[in-house]
N, C-alpha and C positions, 0 to 999 in steps of 0.2 A: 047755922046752915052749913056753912064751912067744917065744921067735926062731923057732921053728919055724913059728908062725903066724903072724907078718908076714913071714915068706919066702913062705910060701902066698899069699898076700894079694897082693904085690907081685905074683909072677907071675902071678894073673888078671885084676890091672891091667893088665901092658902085653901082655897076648895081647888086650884088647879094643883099646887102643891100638894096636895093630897090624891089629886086624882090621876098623877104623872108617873107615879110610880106603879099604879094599880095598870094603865093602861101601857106601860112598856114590860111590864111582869106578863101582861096577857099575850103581848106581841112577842116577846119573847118564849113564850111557853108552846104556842100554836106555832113556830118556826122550829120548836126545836124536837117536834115530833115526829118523826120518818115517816114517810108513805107505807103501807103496806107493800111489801112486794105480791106483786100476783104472778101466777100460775103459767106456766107459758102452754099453750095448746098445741097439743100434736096427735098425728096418728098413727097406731102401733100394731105390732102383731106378733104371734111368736113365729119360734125359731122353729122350723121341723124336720122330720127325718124322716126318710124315707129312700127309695131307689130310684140315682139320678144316673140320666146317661149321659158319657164321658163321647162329645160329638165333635166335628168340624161340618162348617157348616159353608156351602157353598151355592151361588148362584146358578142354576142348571138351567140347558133348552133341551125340549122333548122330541125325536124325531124316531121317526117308524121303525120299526125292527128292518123292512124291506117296503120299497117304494117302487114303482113300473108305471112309468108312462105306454100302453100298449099303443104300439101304431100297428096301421097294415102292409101287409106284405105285400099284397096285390092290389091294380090297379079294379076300380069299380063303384056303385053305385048301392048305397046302403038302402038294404030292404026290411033290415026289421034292427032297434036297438031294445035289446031282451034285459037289460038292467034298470034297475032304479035308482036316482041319482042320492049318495049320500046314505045308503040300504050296503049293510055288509053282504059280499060277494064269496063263495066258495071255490076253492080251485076247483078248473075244469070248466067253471058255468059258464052259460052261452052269454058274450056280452052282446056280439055284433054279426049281423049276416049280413054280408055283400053277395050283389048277384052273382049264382055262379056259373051260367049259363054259356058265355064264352070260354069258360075254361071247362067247362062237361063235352061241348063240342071239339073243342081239341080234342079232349083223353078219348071218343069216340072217334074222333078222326084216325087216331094212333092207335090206337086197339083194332080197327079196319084192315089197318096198314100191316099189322102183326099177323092178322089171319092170312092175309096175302102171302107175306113171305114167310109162312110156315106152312102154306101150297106148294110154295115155289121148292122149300126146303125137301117136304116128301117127295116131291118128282126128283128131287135129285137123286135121293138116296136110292128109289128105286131106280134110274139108271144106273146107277155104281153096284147098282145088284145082280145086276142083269151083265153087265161088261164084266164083273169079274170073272164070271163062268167059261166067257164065254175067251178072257184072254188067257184062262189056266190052258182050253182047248186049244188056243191057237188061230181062234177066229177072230180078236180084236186084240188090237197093237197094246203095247204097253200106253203108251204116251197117251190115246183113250183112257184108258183105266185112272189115269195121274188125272187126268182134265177134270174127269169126274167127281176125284175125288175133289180137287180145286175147287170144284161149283158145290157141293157140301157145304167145306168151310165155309167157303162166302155167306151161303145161306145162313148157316148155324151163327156167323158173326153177324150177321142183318138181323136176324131175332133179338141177339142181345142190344143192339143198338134201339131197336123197336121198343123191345121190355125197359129200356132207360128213359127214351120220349115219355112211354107210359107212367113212368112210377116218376116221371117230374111232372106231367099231366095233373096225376093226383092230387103232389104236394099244392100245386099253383089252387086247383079244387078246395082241397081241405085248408088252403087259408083265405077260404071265403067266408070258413065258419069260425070267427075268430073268440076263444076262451079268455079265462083268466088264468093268467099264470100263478097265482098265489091269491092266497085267502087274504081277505080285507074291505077297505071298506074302499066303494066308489068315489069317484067326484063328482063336481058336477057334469053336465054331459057338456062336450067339446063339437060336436057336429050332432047333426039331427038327421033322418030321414030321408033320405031323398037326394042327400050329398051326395057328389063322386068324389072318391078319395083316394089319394097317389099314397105312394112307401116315401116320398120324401116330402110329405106336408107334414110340417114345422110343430104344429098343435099338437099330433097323434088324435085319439078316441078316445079314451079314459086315462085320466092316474088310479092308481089300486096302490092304499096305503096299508100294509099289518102294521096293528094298532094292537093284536094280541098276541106275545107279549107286545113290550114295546121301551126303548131306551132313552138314556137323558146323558147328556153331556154336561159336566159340571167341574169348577175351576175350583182348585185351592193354592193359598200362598207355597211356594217351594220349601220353605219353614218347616210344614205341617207332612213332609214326605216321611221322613224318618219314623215320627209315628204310625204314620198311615202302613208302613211298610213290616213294621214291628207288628201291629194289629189283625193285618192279614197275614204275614207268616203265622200266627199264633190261634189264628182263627181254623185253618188248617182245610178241608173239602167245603167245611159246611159254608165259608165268605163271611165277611160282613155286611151286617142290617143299613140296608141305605133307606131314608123318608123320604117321600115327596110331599111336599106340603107347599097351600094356596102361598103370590107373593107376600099375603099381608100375615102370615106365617099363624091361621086360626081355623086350616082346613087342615085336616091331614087326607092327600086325596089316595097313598097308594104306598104297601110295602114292599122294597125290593132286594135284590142283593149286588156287592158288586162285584163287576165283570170283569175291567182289569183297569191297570194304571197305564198314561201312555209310557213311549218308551224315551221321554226326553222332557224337559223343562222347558216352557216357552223363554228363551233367555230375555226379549223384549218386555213382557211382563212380570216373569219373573213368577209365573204361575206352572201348576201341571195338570194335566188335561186327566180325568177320570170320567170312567163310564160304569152306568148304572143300570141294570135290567129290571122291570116289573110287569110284572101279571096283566095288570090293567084289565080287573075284571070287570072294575064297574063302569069304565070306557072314562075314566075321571082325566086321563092324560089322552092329552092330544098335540100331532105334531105340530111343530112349532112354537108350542107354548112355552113358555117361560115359568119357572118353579124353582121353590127353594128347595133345596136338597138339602139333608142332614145324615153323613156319614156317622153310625152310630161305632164306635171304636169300643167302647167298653159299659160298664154297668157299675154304678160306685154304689154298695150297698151301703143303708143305712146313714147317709151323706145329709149335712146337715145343710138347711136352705134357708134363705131370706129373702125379699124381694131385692129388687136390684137397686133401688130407691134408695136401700137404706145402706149400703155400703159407700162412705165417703173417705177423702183421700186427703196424707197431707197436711191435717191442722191438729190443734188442740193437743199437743205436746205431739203428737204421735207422725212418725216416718212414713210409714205406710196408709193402707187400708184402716177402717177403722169403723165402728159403729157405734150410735148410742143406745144403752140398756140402761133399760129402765128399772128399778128397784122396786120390791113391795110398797117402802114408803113412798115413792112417788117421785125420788130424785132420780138423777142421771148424770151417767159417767161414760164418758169416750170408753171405748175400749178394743185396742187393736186385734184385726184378725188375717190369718191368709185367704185368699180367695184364689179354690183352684180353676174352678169356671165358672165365669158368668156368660149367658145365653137362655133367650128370650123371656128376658125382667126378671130372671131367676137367677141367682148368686149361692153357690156352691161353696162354703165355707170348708174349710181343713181345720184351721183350732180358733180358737178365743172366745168360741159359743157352745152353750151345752143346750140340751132339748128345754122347751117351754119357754127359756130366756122369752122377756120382753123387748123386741128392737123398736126404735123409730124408725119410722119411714117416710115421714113428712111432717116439716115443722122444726126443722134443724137447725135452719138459720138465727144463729145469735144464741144457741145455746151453750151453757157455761156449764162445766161440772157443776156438780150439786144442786141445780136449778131445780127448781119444783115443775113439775108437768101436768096437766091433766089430759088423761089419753082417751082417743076417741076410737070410732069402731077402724078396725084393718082397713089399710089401706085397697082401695078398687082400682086395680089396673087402667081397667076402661074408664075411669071416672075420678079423677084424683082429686080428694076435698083441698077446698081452698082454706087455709091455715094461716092467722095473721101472727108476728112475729109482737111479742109481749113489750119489746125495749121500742122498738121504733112506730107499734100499731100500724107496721105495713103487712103487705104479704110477702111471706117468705118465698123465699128464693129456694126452688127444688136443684137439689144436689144433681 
């Protein structure tokens, strides 16, 4: 019994002795074989060319070419308002009638008074007609003849003072009938019907804004003078192209030119004041609004572009600017460029890119030269895919 169980014994010694090598060979084999590396995902697009314009781009506010509050001149009581509120107006047109009945009875009163003493006037001159005959004869004095003529003058000077009552009669009259002074567009109405209204109520009757054309005030850094100044000398009668465009910068509402630079630097901000004129056919600018302006300066033909995305700064050996391009075979390399402007998501390259080149544009983070890629469709402004980062399986981090 006793040999039987060191024969037992023995043999499941050396079946583990047997089996210790085969099972740290295994272990050892499945540890010493590398992961695949995978693919890191990104989204790409090329490089293109085309004509980009060379802009400054500034915050503008839109106000009227010409603004009029109309008040009245005259005292009285509104019998008809002949406007529609918010309805463009033409010079000339009837806004407002006040009664003008106290002022017709004046200019009747004083036109009365004129006939009078232009009665009074003929009887003079016919006695000064009659007396001189009569002191050539020697039948009336001199000093007759001089009185006469006195009471002439007088008369002749009492007409003119008559014909003045008169013709301020009218004025007071004709500003019962009150017009627009310029073409534009109404307000809302300020008084109604039936008001009496003074020359010194505070409201007025309408505002009247021209809205055709129509201007925009807009700020750039002091930096940006030189150019701007280069631009326009160079530009010569015809100006420079100014945009108005919505603030979320995806309307373009209006093209204009511009009209002048101020004549000083705001020293506190450090900004200078420019102004812009435009058409404003399709009534797209209104005052007070707020708009981005874009001073177009030049026209860079043939200019090579990328999205904004994809231009990053600062790492992977490189000083500067820099992009990743992607290769036929699918790898990728930094490679630096200058950028002469960038503005709105659009990156303006000067060299390190030729046309078609592959750029990334999302999906950068953690990328190493040579890394393998697999690229997906261009990137969507309005909609940036979500891209996970291949070393850490998070999401990358947009440049």
């Amino acid at each position: 019994m006793r040999v039987r169980l060191l024969i037992a014994v023995a043999l499941v010694v050396g079946a583990a002795g047997m089996a210790g090598p085969f099972l740290f060979n295994r272990e050892t084999s499945v540890a010493a074989t590398p992961p695949a590396d995978p693919s890191v995902p990104v989204a790409t697009t090329k490089v293109a060319k085309g004509d980009v314009p060379i802009e400054q781009d500034g915050l503008g506010r839109i106000q009227a070419f010409n603004a009029v509050l109309v008040r009245t001149q005259v005292e009285g009581q509104i019998q008809r308002i002949a406007y529609k509120q918010g309805e463009v107006v033409g010079k000339g047109d009837l806004l407002v009638k006040i009664d003008p009945r106290p002022y017709q009875a004046k200019l009747e009163q004083d036109q009365a008074i004129l006939a009078r003493d232009k009665a009074h006037l003929a009887n003079a001159v016919s006695n000064l007609n009659r007396y001189m005959p009569l002191a050539r004869q020697g039948y009336a004095t001199v000093q007759s003849v001089d009185t006469q003529q006195a009471m002439v003058a007088q008369d002749q000077a009492t007409l003119k003072a008559d014909q003045a009552a008169i013709d301020q009669d009218q004025i007071l009259v004709d500003y019962t009938t009150i017009t627009a002074p310029i073409s534009g567009v109404a307000s809302l109405r300020l008084v109604d019907e039936g008001n009496v209204v003074h020359p010194t109520d505070a409201t007025g009757l309408v505002n009247i804004t021209q809205i055709q054309p129509i201007a925009s005030l807009f700020t750039l850094p002091q930096a940006a003078l030189p150019e701007v100044q280069t631009h326009l000398s160079a530009a010569g009668k015809s100006g420079l192209t100014v945009e108005a465009w919505s603030q979320d910068g995806k309307v373009r509402l209006d093209v204009g030119t511009l009209e002048t630079v101020n004549n000083q630097v705001d020293a506190a901000s450090g900004t200078i004041t420019l102004r812009a004129d435009f058409p404003n056919q399709m009534k797209l600018l209104w005052p007070g609004e707020f708009a981005e302006i874009r001073l177009i300066l030049a026209t860079q033909h043939d200019g090579l572009t990328v999205p904004a995305a994809a231009v990053q700064r600062g790492a992977n050996g490189t000083d500067g600017t820099y992009v990743w391009v992607v290769h036929p075979d699918g790898t990728t390399t930094p490679q630096p460029v200058q950028v002469k402007q960038m503005m709105h998501g659009t990156a303006l390259v000067d060299t390190g890119l030729t046309e078609g080149e592959t750029v990334v544009t999302d999906g950068q983070y953690g990328l190493k030269a040579g890394d393998h890629v697999v690229t997906g469709q261009p990137a969507d402004p309005n909609n940036t895919p979500v891209l996970k980062n291949a070393q850490t399986n998070m999401l990358g981090i947009q440049p």
